[in-house]
C-alpha positions in Angstrom: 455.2 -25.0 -260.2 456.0 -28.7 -261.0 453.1 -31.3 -260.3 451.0 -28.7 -259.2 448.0 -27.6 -261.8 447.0 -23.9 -261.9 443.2 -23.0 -262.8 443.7 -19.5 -264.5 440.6 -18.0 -264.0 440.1 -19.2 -260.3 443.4 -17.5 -259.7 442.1 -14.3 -262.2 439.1 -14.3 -259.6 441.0 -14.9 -256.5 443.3 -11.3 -257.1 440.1 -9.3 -258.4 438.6 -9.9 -255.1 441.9 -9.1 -253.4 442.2 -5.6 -255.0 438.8 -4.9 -255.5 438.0 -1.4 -254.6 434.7 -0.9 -252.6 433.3 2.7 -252.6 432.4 4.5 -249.5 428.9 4.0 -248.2 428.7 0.6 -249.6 427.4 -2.9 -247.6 430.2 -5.4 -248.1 430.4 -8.8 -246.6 433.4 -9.3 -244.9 435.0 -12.3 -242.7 435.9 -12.1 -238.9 439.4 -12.2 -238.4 439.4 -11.5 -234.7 437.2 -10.5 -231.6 438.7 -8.4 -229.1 437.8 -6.7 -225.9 436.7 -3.2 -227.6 436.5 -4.0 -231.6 436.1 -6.7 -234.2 438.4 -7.2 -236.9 436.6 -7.6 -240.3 438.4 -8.6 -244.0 436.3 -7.0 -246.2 438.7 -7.6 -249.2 440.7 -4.2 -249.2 444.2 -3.4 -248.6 443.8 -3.3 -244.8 440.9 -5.1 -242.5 439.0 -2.6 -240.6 437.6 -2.7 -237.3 433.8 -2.6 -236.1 433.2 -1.6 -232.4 432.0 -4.9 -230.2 429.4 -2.9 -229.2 427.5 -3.5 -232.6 427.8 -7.3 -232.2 425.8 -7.7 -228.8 422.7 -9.7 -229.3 419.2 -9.0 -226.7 420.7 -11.3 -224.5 423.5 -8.4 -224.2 426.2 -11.3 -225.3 428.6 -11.0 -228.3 426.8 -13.0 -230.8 429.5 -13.3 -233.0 433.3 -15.3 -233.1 436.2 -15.6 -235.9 435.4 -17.0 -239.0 431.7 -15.8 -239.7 430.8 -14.1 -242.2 428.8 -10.6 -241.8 427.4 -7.8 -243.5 429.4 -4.3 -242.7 428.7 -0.5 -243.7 431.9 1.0 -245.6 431.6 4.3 -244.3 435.6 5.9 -245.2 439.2 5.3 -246.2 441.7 6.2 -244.1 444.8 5.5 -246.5 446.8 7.5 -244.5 446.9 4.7 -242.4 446.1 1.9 -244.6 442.4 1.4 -242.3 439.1 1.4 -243.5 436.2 2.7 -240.9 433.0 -0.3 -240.6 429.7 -0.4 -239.2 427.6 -3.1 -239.1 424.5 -1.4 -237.0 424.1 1.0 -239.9 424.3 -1.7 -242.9 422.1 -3.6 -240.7 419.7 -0.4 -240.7 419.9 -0.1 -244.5 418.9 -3.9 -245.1 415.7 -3.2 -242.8 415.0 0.0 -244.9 415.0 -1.8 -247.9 413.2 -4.6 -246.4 410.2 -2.2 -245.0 410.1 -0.7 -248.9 410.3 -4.2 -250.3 407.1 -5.1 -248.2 405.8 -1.5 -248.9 405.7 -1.8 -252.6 404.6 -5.3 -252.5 401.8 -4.9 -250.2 401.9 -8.6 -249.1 405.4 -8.8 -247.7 405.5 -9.2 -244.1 408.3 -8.2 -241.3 409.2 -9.1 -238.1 409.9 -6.9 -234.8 410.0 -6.9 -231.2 407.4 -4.3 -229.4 410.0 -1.9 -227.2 407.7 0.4 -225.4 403.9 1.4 -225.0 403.8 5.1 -226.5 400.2 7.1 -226.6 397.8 5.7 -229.2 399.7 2.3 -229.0 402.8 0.3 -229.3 406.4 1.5 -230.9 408.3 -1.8 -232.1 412.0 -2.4 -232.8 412.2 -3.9 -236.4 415.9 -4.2 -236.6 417.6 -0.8 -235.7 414.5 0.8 -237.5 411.5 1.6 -235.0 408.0 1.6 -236.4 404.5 2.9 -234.7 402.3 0.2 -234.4 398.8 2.4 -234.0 396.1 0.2 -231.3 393.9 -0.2 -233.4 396.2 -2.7 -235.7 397.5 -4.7 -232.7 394.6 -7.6 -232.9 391.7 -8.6 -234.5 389.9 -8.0 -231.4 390.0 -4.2 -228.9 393.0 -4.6 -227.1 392.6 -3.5 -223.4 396.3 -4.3 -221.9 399.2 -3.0 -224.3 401.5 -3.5 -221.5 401.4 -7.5 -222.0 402.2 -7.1 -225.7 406.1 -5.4 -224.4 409.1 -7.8 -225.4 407.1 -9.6 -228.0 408.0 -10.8 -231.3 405.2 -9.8 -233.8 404.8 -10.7 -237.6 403.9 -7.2 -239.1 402.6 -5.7 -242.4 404.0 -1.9 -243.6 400.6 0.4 -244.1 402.8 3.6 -244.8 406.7 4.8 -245.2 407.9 8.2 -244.9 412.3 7.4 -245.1 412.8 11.3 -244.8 411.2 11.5 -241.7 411.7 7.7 -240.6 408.6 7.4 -240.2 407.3 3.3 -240.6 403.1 2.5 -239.9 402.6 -1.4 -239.0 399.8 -3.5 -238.8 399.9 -6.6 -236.7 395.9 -6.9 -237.7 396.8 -6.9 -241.0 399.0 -9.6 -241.3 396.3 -11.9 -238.5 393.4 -10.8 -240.9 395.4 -12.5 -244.1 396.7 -16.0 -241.7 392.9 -15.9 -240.6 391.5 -16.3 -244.0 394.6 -18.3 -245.5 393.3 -21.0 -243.0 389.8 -20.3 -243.2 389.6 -21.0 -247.3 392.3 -24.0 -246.7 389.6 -25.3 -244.0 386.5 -24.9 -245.8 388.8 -26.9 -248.8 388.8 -30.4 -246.4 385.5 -29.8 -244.5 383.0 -32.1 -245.1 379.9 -33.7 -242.4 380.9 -36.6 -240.5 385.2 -35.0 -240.3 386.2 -35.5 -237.0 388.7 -32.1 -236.6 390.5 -30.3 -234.1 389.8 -26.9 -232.9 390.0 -24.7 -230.1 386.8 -22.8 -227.9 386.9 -19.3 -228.7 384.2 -18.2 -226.8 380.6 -19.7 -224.6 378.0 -18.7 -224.5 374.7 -19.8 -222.0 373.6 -21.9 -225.1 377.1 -23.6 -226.6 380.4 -22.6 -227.4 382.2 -21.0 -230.7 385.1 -23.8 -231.8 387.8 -22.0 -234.2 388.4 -24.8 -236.9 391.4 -22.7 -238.3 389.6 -19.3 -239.5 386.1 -20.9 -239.5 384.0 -21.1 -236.2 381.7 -23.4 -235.3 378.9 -24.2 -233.1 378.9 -26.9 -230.2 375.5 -26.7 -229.2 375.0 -27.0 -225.3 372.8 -30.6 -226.2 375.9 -31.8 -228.2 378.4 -31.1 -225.9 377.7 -34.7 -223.7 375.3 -37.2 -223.6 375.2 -36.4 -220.1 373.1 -33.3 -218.5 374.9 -30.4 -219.2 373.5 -27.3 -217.1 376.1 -25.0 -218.6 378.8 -25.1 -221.0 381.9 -24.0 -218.6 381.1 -27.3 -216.6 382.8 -28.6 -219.6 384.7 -26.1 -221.6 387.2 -23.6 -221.1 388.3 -20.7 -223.4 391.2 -21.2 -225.3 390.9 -25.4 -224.5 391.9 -27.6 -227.8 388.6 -29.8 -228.8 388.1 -32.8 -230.8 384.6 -32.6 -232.3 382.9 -34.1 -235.3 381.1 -32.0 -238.4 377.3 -32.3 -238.1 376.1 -29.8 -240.5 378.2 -27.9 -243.1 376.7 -25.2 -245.2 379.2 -24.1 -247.3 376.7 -21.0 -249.2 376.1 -19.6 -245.1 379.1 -20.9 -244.2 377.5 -22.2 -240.7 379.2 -25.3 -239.2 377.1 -27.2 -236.3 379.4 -29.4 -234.3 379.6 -32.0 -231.6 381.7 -34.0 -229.1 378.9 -36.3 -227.8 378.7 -37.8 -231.2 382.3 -39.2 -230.8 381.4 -41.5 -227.9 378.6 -44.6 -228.3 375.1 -43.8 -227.6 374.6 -45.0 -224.2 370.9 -45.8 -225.0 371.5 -48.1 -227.4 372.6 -50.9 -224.6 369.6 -49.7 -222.5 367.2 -52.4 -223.1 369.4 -55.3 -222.2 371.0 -53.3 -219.4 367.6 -51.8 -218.0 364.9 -54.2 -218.4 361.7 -53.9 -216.7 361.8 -54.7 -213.1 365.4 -53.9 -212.8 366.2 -52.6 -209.2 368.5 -49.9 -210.1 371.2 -47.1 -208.4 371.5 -43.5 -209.3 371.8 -39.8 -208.5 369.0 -37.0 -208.3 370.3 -34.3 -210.9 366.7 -32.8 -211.6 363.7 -32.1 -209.8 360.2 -30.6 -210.8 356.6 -30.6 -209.7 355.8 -33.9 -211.6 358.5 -36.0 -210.2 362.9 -36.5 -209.9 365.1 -37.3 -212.6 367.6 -39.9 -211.4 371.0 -40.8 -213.7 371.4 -44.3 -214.1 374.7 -43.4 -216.1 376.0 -40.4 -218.1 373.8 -40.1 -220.6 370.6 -42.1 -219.5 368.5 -40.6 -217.3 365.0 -42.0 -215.7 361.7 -39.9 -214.2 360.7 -41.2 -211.0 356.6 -39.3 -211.1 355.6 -37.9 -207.8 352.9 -40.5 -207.6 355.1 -43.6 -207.7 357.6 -41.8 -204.7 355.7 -43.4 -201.6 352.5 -45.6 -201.4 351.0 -44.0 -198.6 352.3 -40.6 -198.3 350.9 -36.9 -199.8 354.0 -35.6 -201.0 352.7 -32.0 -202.2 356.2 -31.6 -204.0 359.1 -33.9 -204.6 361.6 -31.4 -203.0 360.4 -31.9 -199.6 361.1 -35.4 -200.5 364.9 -35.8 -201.6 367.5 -33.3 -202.9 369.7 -33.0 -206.2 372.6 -34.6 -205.7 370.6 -37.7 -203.7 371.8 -41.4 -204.3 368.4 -43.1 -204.5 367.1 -46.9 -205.1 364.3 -47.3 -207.7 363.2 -50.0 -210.0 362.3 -49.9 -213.9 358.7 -49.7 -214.3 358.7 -49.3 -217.9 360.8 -47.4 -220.7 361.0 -45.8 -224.5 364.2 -46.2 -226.0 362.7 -44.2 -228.8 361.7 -41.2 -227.1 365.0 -41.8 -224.6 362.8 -42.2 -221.2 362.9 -44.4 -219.0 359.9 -44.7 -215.7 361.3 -45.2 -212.3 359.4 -46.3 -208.8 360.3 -45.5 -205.6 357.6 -47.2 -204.2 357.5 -50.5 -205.7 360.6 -51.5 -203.7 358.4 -52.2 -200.6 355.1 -53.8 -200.7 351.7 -51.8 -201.6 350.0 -51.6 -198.4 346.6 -50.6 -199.7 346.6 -55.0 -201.1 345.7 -56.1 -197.6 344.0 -53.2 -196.2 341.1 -55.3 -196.5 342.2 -58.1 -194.4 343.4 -55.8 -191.8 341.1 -52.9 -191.5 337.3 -55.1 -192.4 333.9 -53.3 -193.1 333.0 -52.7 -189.3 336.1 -52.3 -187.9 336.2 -49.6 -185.5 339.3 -47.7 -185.3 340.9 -45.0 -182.9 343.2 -42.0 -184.6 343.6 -38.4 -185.2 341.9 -35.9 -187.0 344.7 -35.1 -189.8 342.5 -32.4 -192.2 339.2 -31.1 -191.4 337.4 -29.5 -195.0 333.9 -28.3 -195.5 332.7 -32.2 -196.7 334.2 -34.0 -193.8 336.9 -35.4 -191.9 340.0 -37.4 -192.5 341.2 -39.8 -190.1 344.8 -41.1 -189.6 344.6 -45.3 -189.8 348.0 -46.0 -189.9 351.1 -44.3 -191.2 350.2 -42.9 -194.9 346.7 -43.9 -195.0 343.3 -41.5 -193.7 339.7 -42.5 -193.8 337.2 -40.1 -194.6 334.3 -39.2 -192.6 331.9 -37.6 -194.7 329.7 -34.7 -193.0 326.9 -36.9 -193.2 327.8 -39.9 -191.7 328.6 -37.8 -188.4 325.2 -37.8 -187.1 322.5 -39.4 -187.6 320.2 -36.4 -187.5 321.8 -33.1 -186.6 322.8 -31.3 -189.9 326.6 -29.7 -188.8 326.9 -26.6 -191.6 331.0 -27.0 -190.9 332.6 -29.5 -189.6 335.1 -27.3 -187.9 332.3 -26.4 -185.7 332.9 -30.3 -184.0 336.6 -31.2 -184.7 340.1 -29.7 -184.7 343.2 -31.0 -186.3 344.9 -33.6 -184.0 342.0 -34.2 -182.0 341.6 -38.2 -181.3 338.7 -39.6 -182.9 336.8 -43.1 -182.8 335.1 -44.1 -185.9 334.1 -47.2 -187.9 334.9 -48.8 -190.8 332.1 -48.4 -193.6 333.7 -49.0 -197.3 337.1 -49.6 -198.5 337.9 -48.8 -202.1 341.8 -50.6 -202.8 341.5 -49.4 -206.3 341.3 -45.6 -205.7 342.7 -46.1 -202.2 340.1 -44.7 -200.2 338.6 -46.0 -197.0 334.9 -44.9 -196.1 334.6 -43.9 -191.9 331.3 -43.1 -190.0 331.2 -41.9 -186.4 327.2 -42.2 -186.3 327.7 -45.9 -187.1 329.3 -46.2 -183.4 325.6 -46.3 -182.0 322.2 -47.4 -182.7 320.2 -46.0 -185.7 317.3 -43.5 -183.2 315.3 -44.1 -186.4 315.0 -47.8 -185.7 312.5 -47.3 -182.4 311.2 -44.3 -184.0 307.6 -46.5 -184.8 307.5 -48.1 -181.3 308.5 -44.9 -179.1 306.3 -41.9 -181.4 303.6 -41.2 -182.9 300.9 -38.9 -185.0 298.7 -36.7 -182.2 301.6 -37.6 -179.0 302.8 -34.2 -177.6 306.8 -33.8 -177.0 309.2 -31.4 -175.7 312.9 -30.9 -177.5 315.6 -27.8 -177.7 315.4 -25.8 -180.6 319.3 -26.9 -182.3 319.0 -24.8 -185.6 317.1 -21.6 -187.1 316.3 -21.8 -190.6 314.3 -19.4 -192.7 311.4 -22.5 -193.2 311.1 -23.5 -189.5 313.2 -24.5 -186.6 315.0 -28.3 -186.0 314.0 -29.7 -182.6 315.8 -32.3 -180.6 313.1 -34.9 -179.2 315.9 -37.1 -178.1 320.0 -37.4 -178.6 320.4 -37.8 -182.5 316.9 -37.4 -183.0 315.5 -34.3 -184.7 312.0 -33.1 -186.0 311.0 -30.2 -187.8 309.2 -27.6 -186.2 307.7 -25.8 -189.5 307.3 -21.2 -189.2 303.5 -22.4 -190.6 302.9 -24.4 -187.1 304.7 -22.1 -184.9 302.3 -19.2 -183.8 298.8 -19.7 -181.8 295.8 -20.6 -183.8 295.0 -17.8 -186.5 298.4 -16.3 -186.6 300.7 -15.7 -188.6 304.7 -16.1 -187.9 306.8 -14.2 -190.2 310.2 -15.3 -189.1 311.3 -18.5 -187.1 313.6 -16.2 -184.9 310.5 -13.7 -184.0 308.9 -16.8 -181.6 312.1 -18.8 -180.9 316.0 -18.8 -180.3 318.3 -21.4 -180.7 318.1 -23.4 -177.3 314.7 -23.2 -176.4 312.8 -25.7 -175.1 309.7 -26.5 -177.3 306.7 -28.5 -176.4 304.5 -29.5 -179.8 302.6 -32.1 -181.2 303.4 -35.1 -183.5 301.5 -34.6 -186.9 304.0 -36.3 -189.0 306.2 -39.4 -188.8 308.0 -41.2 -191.6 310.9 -43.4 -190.2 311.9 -44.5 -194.2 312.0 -40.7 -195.1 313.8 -40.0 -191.4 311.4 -37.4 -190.8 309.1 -35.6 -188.1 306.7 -32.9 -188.2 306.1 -30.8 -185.2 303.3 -28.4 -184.6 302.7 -26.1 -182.1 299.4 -24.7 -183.3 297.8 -28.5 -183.6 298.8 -28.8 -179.6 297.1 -25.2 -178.8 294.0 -26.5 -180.9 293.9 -29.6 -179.1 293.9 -27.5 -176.1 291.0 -25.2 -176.8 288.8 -28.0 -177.9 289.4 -29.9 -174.6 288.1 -26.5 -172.8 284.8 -26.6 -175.1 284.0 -29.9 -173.7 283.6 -28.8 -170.2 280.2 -27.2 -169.3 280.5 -23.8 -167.3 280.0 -24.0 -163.7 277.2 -21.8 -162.4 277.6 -20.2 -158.7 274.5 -22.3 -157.7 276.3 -25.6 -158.6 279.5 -24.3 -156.1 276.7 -24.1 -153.2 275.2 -27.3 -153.9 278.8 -29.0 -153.7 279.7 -26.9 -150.8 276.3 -28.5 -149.4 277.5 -32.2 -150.7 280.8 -32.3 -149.4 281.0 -29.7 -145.9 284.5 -31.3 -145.3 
């Protein structure tokens, strides 16, 4: 052919692929002439094209996945040169290329295959690898027990071949396998870059009450609960979710144990370190009640910085017995910086130092002698408190009730909520106490005791109290004297028992033979008075019955 150049061995090439012969049972690749409604035409390089039913061409999505011009891989299954046709399949050459594919990754033992799992069959999962179906036992489906094989239908899994049996088409998977070999593939390229103070990317695989388990890529880590925030952190889920992505930063690495410690605080400033010249003492400050215990409230200023407000600096005045009956978590309360630690991360708080300490002026407004008019708020076995004013009591101590009777209970004279007058004795700011007497609120008895009584007079009192020493007799109000058992009985006896001459409530008549005003006492004695008696009788002569006539005689009348 003139002006036209000829390449002899492209045209050799071109006519031995013309009339090359292809044995039965042979894959061939062949082009697509044609796609009609029942069959595919396919130039495989013989005589004739043959024809491979559409049917073998659908794709999952059940549409043909194939049009003229590509190129695919049929099965040569006969000659029909009868008719000059040759009869193709492209599902069975397909079948063979997965066969020798399963063997491939069979022999090689680290070959991996792909399939789609087609139905849930007892003892696990049968998958689809291609025209070939292989048992995928439940055991080999994860690295963890799988409970629902139903969610694994229609997936796409990356499988390694444990055993083939082509005779019996029988194919063993592993989807384990293959997970087991990514898991550590990532875990030894991790533990290649990890180093302390990497900031990497993981994802929670599990929480716990105390942290959570962060998957690095094969390696797991620990994000301990206290590094999770700088803020309080009562549990991990407030924070964290399984299967959430994380940024966290490597704390400790031990790479002979293999234990990673991690946190995501430690990617965010410390908020203490602006404390001081945010905080400083004095500082009336805004925040929220997130803790309370017996000793006091822990208020958040901010995430991350928290302050104790102590149950003694709540209220000036009032008892609070616990802070819960107080305020409530969750609370927005006012406070002010009494002192702090950045080391040691505390910070004091004061409720009470917003208002003015009442107990500075008590003083002025409540003097020594001041007598005051308020209920009995607690009655103990010592004495008596007294409601002043709102938050502040006064104590009346047992023995500044009376000025002589001895009360063994002081329940025995007040209740709770009974109104009470008393006076103003002492007033300690320091400790916050304020000293009360109710005797004080008349005259000392003792004062007049020299002028009105003394050593030899005879008085009469009510017995008030029985004791086993004597009995305590009333001479006037607030005025007692002791009525000893040694000067109880007549002259010459002897009384064994107070209660064997006298009850409480009698009325006594005795003699003086003691008086001490300093001391505050007086002695009674009934013996002294009968022996007073019997020696005024031995003074007095007997009269005869002559001496009655001769008076009769004197005086007729």
């Amino acid at each position: 052919m003139e002006g036209t150049e000829v390449n002899i061995d492209e045209l050799r090439e071109m006519y031995e692929k013309a009339f090359k012969e292809v044995a039965e049972g042979e894959i061939v690749k062949g082009k697509v002439i044609e796609v009609g409604r029942e069959f595919v035409t396919v130039d495989v390089g013989c005589k004739s094209e043959g024809q491979v039913p559409l049917s073998e061409f659908f794709g999952p999505d059940g549409e043909v996945a194939v049009k003229a011009g590509d190129e695919v891989e049929v099965l040569l299954e006969r000659r029909r040169d009868d008719e000059g046709e040759v009869i193709l399949s492209k599902v069975k050459a397909d079948r063979i290329r997965v066969w020798e594919r399963i063997m491939e990754a069979c022999q090689r033992g680290d070959g991996v295959i792909e399939g789609v799992v087609c139905e849930r069959v007892k003892g696990g999962l049968m998958v689809d690898l291609g025209g070939v179906r292989g048992f995928l036992p439940g055991s080999q489906v994860d690295l963890r027990p799988v409970r629902n094989f139903e969610a694994y239908v229609g997936k796409r899994l990356k499988l390694k071949v444990l055993k083939v049996n082509r005779r019996r088409n029988n194919v063993v998977l592993s989807h384990r396998a293959y997970l087991e070999e990514e898991r550590e593939r990532r875990r030894q390229k991790t533990l290649s870059k990890l180093q302390e103070g990497a900031v990497v990317e993981g994802q929670v695989k599990n929480i716990t009450d105390y942290g959570a388990f962060v998957d690095l890529g094969g390696v797991d880590g620990l994000l301990h609960i206290t590094d999770i925030s700088w803020g309080r952190v009562k549990h991990p889920t407030e924070r964290l979710q399984v299967g959430q992505k994380v940024k966290v930063k490597v704390l400790k690495f031990n790479p002979e144990t293999g234990k990673i410690s991690l946190g995501m605080k430690q990617l965010e400033p410390d908020p203490w370190e602006k404390v001081p010249e945010k905080y400083p003492e004095g500082t009336r400050v805004r925040g929220k009640v997130v803790g309370i215990a017996d000793y006091g409230i822990f208020v958040e200023l901010e995430e991350g910085v928290e302050g104790l407000i102590h149950v003694s600096d709540m209220s000036w005045t009032r008892r609070i017995k616990h802070p819960s009956k107080y305020v409530n978590v969750g609370d927005i309360v006012e406070a002010v910086v009494l002192s702090m630690d950045p080391s040691r991360r505390r910070i004091s708080l004061g409720m009470k130092q917003l208002e003015p300490n009442p107990w500075d002026t008590i003083e002025e407004r409540y003097p020594v002698g001041t007598r005051i008019i308020g209920q009995v708020k607690t009655v103990t076995d010592f004495g008596i408190f007294i409601g002043i004013e709102e938050g502040i009591d006064g104590l009346v101590h047992v023995s500044e009730m009376s000025w002589s009777k001895r009360a063994k209970n002081p329940t025995e004279l007040y209740k709770k909520g009974q109104e009470v007058e008393a006076v103003v004795l002492r007033i300690d700011r320091e400790n916050e106490r304020i000293s009360l007497g109710i005797k004080q609120l008349k005259p000392d008895p003792w004062e007049s005791v020299p002028e009105k009584y003394r050593v030899g007079q005879v008085v009469t009192g009510k017995v008030t109290t029985l004791t086993d020493f004597g009995a305590f007799v009333e001479v006037e109000e607030d005025l007692e004297a002791l009525l000893h058992v040694s000067e109880m009985g007549p002259s010459g006896e002897r009384v064994e028992k107070p209660s064997d001459v006298l009850q409480v409530g009698d009325e006594v008549t005795a003699m003086i033979i003691h008086v001490n005003p300093r001391e505050r006492r007086m002695g009674l004695s009934m013996k002294a008075l009968a022996s007073r008696g019997q020696e005024v009788q031995e003074e007095i002569p007997p009269i005869t019955l002559g001496d009655l006539l001769k008076q009769s005689q004197e005086n007729p009348s």
